[in-house]
N, C-alpha and C positions, 0 to 999 in steps of 0.2 A: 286363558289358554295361551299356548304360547304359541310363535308364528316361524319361528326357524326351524329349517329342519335339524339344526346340531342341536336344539337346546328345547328340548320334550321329556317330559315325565310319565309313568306309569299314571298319574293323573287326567292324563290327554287318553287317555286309550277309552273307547267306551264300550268295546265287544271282540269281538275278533269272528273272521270269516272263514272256514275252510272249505274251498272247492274242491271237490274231490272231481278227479278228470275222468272222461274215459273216449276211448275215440268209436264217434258216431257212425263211422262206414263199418264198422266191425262189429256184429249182433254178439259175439261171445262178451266183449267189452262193456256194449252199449246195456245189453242182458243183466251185468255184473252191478253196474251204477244202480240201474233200475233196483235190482235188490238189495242193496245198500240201503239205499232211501227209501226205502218202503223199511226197514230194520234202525235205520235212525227215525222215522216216524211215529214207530213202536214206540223205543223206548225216551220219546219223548213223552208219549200220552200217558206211561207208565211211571213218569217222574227221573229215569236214569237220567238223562239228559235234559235236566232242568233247566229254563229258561233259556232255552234254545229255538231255532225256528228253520223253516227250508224252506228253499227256493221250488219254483216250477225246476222239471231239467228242462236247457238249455240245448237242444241237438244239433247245434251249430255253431260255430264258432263267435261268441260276443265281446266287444270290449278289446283288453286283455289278454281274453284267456282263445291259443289257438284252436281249440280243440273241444269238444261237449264238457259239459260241466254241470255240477246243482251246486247250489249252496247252500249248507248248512251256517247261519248266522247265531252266537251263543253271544251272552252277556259275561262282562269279564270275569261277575263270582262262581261262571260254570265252566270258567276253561280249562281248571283241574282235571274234572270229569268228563269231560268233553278229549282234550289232547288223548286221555289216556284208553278212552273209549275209539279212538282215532286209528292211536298206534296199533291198535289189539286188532281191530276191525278190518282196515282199509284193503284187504289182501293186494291182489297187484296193481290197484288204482293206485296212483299217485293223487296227492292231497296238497294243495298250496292250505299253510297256516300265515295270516296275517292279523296284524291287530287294525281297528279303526280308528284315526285318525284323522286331524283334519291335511295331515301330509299323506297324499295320496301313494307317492310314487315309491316313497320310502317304505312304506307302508307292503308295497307288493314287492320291494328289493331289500333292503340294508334289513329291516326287520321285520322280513319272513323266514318260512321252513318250509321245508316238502318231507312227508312223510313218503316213502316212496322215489321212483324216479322224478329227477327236478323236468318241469313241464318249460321251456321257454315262453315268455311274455309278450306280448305286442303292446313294452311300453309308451309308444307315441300316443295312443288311445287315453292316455289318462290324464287329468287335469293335474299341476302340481302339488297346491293346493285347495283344500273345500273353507269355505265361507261357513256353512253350517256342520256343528259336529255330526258324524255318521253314527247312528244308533242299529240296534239288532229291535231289540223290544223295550220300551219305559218299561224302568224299574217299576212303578206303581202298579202297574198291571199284574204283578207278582207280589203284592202286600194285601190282596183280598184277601 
């Protein structure tokens, strides 16, 4: 692995996270997440969204991110399906996409996306770098 942040490969990458946002004091928002995530749960059990995983939601502000959040965590040979399951889906929630890395910061700036409105970050909160790679789910658990 490599330790700079200029000097990373599609190698380094071992998942990618998208949060999708929605703001907690607001039942029409909070309402909207909720059925999101129970519609990406579906079609995980259903195979659409292969090797992919979710978070509890989040109804407060953690981390990073200002605002309510879940996270949907996918392994990087389903982020095809996943991005494209993303853009179709997300209606007016905003989504941060990033990959995993052990560069943290980069990770949630220089190479991410937001499907949707861009959410501002509370990067102080985050470590520059991780010591151990960030995974979603061992590939092994998917070759039964």
């Amino acid at each position: 692995m490599n330790t700079t942040e200029d000097d990373w490969s599609e190698e380094d990458i071992n998942g990618y996270h998208f949060h999708t946002y929605f703001y907690q004091n607001n039942v029409q928002s909070s309402g909207h997440a909720e059925r999101l995530r129970n519609r990406i749960e579906t079609n995980i059990a259903n195979g659409l969204l292969n090797e992919c995983i979710t978070s509890q939601i989040y109804a407060q502000p953690r981390g990073p991110h200002p605002v309510g959040n879940f996270i949907t965590c996918c392994n990087k040979t389903s982020m095809t399906s996943a991005l494209s399951w993303f853009v179709q889906n997300h209606g007016n929630l905003s989504v941060l996409v990033h990959p995993l890395t052990r560069h943290v910061v980069s990770d949630h700036t220089d190479k991410a996306m937001f499907l949707g409105q861009t959410v501002p970050l509370v990067l102080s909160t985050l470590p520059v770098f991780e010591n151990e790679p960030r995974i979603c789910i061992p590939e092994d658990v998917f070759r039964k």
